[in-house]
C-alpha positions as protocol buffer text, in pm:
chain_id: "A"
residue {
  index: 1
  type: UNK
  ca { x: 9081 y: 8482 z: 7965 }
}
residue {
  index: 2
  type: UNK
  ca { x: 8928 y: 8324 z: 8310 }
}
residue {
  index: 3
  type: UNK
  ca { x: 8902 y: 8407 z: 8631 }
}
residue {
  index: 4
  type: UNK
  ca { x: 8734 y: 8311 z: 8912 }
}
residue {
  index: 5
  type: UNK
  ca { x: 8558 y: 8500 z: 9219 }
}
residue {
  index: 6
  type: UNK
  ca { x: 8531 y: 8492 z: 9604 }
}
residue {
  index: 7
  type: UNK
  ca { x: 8213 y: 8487 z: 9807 }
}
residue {
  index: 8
  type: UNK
  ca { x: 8162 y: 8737 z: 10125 }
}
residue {
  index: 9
  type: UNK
  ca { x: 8103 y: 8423 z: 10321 }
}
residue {
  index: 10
  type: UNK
  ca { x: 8528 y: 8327 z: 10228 }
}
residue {
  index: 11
  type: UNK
  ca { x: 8589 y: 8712 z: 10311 }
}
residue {
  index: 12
  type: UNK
  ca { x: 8624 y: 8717 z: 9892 }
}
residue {
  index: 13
  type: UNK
  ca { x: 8865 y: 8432 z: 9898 }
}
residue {
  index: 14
  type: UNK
  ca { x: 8803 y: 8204 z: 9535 }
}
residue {
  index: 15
  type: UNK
  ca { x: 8655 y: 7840 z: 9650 }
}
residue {
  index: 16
  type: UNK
  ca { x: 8995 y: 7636 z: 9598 }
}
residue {
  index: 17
  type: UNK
  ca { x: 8843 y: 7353 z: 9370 }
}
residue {
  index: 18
  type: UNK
  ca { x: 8736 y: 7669 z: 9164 }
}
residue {
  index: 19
  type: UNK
  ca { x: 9128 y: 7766 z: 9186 }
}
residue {
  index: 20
  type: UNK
  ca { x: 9263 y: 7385 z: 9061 }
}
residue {
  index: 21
  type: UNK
  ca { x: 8954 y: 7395 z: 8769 }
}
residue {
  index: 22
  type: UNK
  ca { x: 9122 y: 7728 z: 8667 }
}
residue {
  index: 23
  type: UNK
  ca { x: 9493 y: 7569 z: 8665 }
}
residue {
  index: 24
  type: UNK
  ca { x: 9381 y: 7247 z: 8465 }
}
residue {
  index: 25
  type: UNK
  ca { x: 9243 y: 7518 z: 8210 }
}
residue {
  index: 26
  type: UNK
  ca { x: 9469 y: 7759 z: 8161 }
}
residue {
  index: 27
  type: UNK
  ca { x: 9857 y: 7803 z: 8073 }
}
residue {
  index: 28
  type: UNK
  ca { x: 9932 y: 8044 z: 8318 }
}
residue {
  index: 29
  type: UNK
  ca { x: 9736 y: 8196 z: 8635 }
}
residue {
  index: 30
  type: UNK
  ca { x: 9798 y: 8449 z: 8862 }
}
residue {
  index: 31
  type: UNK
  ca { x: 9690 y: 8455 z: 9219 }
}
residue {
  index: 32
  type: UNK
  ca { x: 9719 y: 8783 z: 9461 }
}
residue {
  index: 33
  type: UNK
  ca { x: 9900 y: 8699 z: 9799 }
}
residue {
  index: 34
  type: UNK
  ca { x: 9750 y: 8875 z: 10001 }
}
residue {
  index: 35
  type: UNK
  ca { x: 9539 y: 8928 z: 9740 }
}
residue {
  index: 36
  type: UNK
  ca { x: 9390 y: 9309 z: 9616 }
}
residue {
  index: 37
  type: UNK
  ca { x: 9120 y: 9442 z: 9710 }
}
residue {
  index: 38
  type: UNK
  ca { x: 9032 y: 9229 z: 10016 }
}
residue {
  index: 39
  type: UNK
  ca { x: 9344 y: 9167 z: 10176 }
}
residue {
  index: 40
  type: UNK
  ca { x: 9327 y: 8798 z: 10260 }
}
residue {
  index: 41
  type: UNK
  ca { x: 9593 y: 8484 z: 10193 }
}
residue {
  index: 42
  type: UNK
  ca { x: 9569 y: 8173 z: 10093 }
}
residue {
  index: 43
  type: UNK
  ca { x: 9704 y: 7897 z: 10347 }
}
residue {
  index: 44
  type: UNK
  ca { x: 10069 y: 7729 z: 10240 }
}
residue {
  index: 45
  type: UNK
  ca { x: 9844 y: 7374 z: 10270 }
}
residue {
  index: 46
  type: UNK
  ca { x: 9584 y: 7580 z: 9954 }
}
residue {
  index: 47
  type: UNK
  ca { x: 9930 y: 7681 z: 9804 }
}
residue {
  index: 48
  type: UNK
  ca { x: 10071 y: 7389 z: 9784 }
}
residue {
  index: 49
  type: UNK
  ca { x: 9777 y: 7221 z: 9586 }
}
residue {
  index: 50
  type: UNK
  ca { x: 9750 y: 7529 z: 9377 }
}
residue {
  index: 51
  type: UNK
  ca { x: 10169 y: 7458 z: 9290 }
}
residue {
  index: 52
  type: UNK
  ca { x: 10131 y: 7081 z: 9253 }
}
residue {
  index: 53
  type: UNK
  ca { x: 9781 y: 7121 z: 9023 }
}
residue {
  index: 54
  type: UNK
  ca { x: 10096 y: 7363 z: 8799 }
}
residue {
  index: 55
  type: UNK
  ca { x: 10312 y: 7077 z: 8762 }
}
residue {
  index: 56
  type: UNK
  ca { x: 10055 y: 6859 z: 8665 }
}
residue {
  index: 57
  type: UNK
  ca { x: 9926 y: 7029 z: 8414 }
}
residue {
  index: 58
  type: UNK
  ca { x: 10222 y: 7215 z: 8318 }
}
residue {
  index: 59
  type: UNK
  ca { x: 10058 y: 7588 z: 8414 }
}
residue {
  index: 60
  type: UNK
  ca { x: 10293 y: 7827 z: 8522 }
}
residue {
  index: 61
  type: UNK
  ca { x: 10106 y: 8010 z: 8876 }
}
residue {
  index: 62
  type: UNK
  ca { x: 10260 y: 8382 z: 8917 }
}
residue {
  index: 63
  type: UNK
  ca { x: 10185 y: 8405 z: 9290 }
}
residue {
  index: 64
  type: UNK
  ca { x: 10181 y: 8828 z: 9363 }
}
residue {
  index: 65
  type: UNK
  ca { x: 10308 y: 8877 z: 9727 }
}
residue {
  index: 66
  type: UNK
  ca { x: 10352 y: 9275 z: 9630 }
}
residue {
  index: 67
  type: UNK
  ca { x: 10175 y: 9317 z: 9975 }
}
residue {
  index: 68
  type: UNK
  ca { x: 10349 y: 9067 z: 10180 }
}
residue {
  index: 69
  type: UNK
  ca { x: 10581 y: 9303 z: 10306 }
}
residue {
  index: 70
  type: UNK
  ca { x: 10311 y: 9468 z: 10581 }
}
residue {
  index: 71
  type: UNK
  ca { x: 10228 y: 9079 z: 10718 }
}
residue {
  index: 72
  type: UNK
  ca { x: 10464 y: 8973 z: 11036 }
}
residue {
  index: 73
  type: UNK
  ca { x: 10678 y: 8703 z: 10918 }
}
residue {
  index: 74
  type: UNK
  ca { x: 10569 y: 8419 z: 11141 }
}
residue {
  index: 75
  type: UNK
  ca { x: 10210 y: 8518 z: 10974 }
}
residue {
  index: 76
  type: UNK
  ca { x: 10308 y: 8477 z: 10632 }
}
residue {
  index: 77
  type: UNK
  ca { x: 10182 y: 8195 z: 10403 }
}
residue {
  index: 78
  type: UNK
  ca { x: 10478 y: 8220 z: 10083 }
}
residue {
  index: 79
  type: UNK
  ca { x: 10553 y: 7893 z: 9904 }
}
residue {
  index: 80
  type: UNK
  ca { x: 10925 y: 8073 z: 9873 }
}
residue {
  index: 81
  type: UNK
  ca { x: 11094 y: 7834 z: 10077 }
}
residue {
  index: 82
  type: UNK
  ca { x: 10980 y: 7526 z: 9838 }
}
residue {
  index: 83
  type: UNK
  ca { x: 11037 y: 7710 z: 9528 }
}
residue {
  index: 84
  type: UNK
  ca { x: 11303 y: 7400 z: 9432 }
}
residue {
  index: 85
  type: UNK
  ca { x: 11019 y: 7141 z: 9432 }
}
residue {
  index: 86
  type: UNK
  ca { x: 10783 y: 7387 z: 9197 }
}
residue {
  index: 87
  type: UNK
  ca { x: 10968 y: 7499 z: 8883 }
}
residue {
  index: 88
  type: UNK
  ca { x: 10610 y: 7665 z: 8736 }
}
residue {
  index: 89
  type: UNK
  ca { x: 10566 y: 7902 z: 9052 }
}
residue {
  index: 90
  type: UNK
  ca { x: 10662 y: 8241 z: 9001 }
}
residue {
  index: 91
  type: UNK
  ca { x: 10649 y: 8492 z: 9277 }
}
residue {
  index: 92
  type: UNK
  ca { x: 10661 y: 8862 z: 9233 }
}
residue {
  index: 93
  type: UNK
  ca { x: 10686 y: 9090 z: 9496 }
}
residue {
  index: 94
  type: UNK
  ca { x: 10738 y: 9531 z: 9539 }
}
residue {
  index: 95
  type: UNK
  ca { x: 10919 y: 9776 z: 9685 }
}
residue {
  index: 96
  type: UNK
  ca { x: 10686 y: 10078 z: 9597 }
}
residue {
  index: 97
  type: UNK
  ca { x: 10413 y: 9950 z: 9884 }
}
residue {
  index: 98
  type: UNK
  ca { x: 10664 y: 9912 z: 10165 }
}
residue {
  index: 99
  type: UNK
  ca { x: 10889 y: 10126 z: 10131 }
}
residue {
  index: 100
  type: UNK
  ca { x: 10638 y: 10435 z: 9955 }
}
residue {
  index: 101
  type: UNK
  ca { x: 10808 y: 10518 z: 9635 }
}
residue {
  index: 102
  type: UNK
  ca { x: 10509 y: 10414 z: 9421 }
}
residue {
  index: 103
  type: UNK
  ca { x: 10642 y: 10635 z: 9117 }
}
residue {
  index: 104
  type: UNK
  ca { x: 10986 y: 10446 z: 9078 }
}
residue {
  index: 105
  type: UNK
  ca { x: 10762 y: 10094 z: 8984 }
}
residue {
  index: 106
  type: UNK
  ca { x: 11067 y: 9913 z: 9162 }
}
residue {
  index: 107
  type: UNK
  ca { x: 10989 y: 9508 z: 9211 }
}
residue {
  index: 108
  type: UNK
  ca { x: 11162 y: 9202 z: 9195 }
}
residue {
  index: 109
  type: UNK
  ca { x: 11097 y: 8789 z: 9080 }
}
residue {
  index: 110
  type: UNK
  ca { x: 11184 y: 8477 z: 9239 }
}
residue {
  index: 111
  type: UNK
  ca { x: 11153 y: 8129 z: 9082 }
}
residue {
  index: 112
  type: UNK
  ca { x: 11300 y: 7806 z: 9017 }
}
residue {
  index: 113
  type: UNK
  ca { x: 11683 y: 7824 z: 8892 }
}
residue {
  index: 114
  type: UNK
  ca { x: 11535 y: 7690 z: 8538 }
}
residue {
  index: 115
  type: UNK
  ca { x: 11273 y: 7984 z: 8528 }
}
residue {
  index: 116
  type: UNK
  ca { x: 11506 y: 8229 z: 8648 }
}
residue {
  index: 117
  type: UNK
  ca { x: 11762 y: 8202 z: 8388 }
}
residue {
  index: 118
  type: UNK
  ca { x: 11446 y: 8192 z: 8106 }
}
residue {
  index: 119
  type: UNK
  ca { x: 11288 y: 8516 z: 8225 }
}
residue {
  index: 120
  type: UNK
  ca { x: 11638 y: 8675 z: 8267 }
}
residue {
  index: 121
  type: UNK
  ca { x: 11684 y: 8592 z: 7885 }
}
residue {
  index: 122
  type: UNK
  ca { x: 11331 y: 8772 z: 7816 }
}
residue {
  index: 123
  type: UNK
  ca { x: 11474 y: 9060 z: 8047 }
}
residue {
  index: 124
  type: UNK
  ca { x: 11485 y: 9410 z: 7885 }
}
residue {
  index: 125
  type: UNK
  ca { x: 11826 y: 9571 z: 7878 }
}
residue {
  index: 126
  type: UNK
  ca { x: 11718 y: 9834 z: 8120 }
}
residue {
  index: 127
  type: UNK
  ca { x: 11462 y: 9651 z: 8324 }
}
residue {
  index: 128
  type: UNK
  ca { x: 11523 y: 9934 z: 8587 }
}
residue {
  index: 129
  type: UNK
  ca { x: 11610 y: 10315 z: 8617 }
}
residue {
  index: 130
  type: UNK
  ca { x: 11882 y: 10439 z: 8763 }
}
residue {
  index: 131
  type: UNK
  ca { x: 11656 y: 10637 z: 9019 }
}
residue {
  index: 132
  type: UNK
  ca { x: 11478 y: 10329 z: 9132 }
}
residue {
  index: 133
  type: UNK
  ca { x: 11800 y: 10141 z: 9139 }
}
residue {
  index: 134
  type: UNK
  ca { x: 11923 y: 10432 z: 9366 }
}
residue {
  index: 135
  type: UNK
  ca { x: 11591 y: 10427 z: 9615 }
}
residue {
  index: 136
  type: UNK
  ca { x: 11601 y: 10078 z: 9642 }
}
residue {
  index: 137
  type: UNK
  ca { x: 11939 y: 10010 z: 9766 }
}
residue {
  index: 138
  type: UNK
  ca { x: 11822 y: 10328 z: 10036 }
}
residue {
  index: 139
  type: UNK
  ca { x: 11554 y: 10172 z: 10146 }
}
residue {
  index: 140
  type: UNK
  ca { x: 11734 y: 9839 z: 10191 }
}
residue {
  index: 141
  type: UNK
  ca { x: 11938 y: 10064 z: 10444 }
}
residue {
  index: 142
  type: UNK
  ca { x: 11683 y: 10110 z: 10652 }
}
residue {
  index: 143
  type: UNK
  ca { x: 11709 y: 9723 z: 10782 }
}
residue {
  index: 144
  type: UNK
  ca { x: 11484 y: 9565 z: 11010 }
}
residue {
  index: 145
  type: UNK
  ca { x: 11434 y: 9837 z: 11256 }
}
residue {
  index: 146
  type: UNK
  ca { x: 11208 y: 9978 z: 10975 }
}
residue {
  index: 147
  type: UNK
  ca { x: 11050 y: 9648 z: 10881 }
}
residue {
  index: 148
  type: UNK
  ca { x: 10908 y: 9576 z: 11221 }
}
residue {
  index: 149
  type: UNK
  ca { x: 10817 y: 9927 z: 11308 }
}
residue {
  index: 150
  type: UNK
  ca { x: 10614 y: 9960 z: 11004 }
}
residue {
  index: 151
  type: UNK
  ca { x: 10461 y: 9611 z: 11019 }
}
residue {
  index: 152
  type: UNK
  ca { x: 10345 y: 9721 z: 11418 }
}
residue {
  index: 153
  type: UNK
  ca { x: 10219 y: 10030 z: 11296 }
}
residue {
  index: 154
  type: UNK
  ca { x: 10013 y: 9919 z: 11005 }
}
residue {
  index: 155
  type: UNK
  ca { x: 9875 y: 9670 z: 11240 }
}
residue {
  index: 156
  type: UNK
  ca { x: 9783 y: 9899 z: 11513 }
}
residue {
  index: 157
  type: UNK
  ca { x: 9604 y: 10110 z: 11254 }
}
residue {
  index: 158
  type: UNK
  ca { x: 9464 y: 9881 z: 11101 }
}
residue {
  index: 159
  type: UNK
  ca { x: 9320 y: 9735 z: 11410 }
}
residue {
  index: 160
  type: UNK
  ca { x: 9176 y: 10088 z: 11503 }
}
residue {
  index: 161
  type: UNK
  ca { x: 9032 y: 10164 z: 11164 }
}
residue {
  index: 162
  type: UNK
  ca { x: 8840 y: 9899 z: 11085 }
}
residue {
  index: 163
  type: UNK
  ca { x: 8660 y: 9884 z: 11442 }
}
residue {
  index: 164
  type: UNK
  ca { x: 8603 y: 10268 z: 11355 }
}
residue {
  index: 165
  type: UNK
  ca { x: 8431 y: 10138 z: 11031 }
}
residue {
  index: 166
  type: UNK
  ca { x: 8241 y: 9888 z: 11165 }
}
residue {
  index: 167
  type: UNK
  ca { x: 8095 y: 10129 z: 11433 }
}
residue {
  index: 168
  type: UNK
  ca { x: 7942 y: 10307 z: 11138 }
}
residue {
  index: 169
  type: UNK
  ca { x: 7788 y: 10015 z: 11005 }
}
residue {
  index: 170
  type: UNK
  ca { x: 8033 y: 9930 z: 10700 }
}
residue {
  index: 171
  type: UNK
  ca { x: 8069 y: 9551 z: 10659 }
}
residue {
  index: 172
  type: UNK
  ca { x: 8483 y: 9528 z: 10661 }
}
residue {
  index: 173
  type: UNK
  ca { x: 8679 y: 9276 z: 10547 }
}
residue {
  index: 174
  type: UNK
  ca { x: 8939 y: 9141 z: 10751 }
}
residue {
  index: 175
  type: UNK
  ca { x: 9250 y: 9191 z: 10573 }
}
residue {
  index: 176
  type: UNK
  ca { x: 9602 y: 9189 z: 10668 }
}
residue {
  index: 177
  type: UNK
  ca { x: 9772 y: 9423 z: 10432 }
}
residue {
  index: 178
  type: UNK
  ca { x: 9797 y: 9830 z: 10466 }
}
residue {
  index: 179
  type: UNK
  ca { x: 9442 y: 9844 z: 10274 }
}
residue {
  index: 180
  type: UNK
  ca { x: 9086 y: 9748 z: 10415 }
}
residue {
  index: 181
  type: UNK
  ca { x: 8768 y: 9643 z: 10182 }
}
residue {
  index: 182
  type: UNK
  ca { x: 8427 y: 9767 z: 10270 }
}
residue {
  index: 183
  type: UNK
  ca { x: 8065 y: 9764 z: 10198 }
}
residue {
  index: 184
  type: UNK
  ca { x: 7886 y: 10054 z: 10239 }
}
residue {
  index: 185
  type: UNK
  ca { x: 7583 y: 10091 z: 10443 }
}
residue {
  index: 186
  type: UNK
  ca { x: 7260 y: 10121 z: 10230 }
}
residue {
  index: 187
  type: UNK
  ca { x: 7176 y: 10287 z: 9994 }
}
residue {
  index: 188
  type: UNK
  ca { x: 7515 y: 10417 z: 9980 }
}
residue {
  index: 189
  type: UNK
  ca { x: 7685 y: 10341 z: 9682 }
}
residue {
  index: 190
  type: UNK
  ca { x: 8040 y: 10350 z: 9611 }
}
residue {
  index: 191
  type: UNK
  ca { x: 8011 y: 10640 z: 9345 }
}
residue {
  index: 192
  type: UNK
  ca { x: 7861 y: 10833 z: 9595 }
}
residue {
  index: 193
  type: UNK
  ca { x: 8127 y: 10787 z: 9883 }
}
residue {
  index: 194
  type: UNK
  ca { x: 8348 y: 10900 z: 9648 }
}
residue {
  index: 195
  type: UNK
  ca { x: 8200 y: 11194 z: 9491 }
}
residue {
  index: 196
  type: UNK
  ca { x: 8121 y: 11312 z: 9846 }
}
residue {
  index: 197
  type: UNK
  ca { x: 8450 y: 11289 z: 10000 }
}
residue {
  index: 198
  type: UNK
  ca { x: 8641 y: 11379 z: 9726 }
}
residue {
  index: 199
  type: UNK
  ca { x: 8471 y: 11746 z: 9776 }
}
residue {
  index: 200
  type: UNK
  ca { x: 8558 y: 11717 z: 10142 }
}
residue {
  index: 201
  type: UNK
  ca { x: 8983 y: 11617 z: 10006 }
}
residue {
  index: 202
  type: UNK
  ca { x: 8968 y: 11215 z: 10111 }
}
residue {
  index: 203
  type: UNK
  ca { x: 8992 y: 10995 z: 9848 }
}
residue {
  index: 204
  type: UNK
  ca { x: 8873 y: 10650 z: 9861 }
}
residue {
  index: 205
  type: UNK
  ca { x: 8931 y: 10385 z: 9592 }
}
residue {
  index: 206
  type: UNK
  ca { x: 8602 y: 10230 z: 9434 }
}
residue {
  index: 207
  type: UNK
  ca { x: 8557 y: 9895 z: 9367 }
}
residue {
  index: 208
  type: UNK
  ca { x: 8244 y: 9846 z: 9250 }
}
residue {
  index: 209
  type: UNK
  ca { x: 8361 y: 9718 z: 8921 }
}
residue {
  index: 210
  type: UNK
  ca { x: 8541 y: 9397 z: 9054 }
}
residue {
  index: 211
  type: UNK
  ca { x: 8354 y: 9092 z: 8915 }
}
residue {
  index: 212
  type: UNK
  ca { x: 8234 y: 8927 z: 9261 }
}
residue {
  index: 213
  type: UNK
  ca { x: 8182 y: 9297 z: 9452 }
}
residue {
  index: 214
  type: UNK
  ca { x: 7867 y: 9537 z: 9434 }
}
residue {
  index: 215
  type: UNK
  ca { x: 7792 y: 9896 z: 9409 }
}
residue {
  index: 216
  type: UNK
  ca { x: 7852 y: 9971 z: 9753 }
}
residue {
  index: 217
  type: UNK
  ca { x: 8224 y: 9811 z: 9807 }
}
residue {
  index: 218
  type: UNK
  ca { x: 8529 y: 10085 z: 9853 }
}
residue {
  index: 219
  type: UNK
  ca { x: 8921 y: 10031 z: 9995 }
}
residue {
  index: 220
  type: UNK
  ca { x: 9064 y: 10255 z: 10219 }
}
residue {
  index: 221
  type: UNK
  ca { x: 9397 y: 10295 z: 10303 }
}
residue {
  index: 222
  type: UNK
  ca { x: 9593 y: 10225 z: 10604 }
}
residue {
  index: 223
  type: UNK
  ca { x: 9767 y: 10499 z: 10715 }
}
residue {
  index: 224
  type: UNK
  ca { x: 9845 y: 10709 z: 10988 }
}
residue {
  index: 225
  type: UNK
  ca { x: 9640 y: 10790 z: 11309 }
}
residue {
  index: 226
  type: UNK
  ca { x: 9614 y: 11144 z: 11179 }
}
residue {
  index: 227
  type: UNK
  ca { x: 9472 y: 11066 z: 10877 }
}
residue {
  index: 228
  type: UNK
  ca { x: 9299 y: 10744 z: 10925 }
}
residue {
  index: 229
  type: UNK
  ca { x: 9109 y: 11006 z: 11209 }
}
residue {
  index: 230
  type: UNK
  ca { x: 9057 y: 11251 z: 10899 }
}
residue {
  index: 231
  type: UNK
  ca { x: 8851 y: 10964 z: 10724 }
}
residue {
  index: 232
  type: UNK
  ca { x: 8662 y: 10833 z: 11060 }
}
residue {
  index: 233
  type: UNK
  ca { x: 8545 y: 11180 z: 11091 }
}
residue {
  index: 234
  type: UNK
  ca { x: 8477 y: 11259 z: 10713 }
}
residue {
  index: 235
  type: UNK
  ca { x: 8266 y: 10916 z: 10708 }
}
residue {
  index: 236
  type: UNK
  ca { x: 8078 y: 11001 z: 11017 }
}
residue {
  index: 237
  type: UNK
  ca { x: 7971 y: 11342 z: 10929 }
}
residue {
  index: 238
  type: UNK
  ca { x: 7812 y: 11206 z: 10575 }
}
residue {
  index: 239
  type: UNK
  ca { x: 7676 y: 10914 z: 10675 }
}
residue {
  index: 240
  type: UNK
  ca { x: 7529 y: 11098 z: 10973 }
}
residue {
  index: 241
  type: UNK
  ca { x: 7353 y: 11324 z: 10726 }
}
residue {
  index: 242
  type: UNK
  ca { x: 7622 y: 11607 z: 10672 }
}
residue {
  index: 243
  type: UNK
  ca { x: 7571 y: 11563 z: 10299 }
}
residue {
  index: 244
  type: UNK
  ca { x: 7500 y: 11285 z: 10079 }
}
């Protein structure tokens, strides 16, 4: 298996030469959109020469837009409307991020008519329960009143937060999905963040072990104004010297 990594300097994005090498090499690739941990898409101009390096080389690309949902529409870069012209793109997306029912693993794939059909004769007979069946169809009732409520909210947040962050010297990148990635100030490590707030009940998500991060990188959530307050004031008091 290959992969390939981002630099700080591309807010963790992969160099996209890196991206076409990886295509011409492999048989299938998958590429995050937004991608996880640092939030960040590619441009449709980058998609489009990830999709036509596929049909060249016959490598199927699984683009994952599970986070795509929290991005405004006009904002998001999808190569869904030109899935007719690239029969080896695959895009998966979720329902568990936007809609919060992470338990019920509820998601969906669209492709190319041809793919379609072939993955639908892979399908399992019960791809889905009947309890996410049942929580997606509610959530689909909640229309786009919902959509563009959450969307303005995570923004807002989002906005808030990582100013917050950077005001306590954490290097944040600038995502767009319901998630932020930071670095740490020194020495702080991200074992340590964690250890520490987890006795004080926030829990932050390490990601010191993704190939291209260090020690010190974390993601935080996107939540609330309550509780993205409960994690300002958490982070101040620790790396003001409450404990450590």
């Amino acid at each position: 298996m290959q992969a390939v990594y981002g630099t700080a300097e591309r807010d963790y994005r992969a160099e996209p030469g890196q991206i076409v090498k990886l295509i011409a090499a492999s048989d299938l690739v998958f590429l995050g959109q937004p991608n996880n941990p640092n939030g960040v898409q590619y441009d449709v101009e980058q998609l489009q020469q990830f999709a036509e390096a596929g049909e060249r080389h016959g490598t199927y690309i699984v683009l994952d837009e599970a986070f795509i949902d929290f991005i405004p529409p006009e904002r998001r870069q999808s190569l869904l409307p030109e899935l007719e012209r690239y029969p080896h793109i695959i895009i998966v997306r979720s329902m568990t991020k936007f809609y919060a029912i992470p338990g019920l693993r509820l998601g969906y794939g669209i492709a190319h008519p041809h793919m379609a059909a072939a993955m639908r004769g892979k399908q399992v007979t019960w791809s889905v329960n009947i309890l996410a069946l049942r929580a997606g169809e509610i959530s689909l009732q909640a229309g786009p009143e919902y959509e563009a409520a959450t969307i303005n909210a995570i923004a807002a947040e989002r906005k808030r937060l990582k100013a917050e962050l950077e005001r306590l010297d954490c290097e944040v990148t600038p995502g767009e999905a319901n998630y932020l990635l930071l670095g740490l100030p020194r020495p702080w490590t991200a074992e340590a963040m964690q250890e520490v707030l987890g006795r004080r009940g926030v829990l932050v998500r390490s990601c010191a072990m993704y190939p291209g991060l260090d020690a010190s990188h974390i993601r935080v959530a996107v939540k609330d104004r309550a509780a993205n307050a409960v994690l300002i004031r958490e982070m101040e008091q620790v790396l003001g010297g409450g404990e450590g």
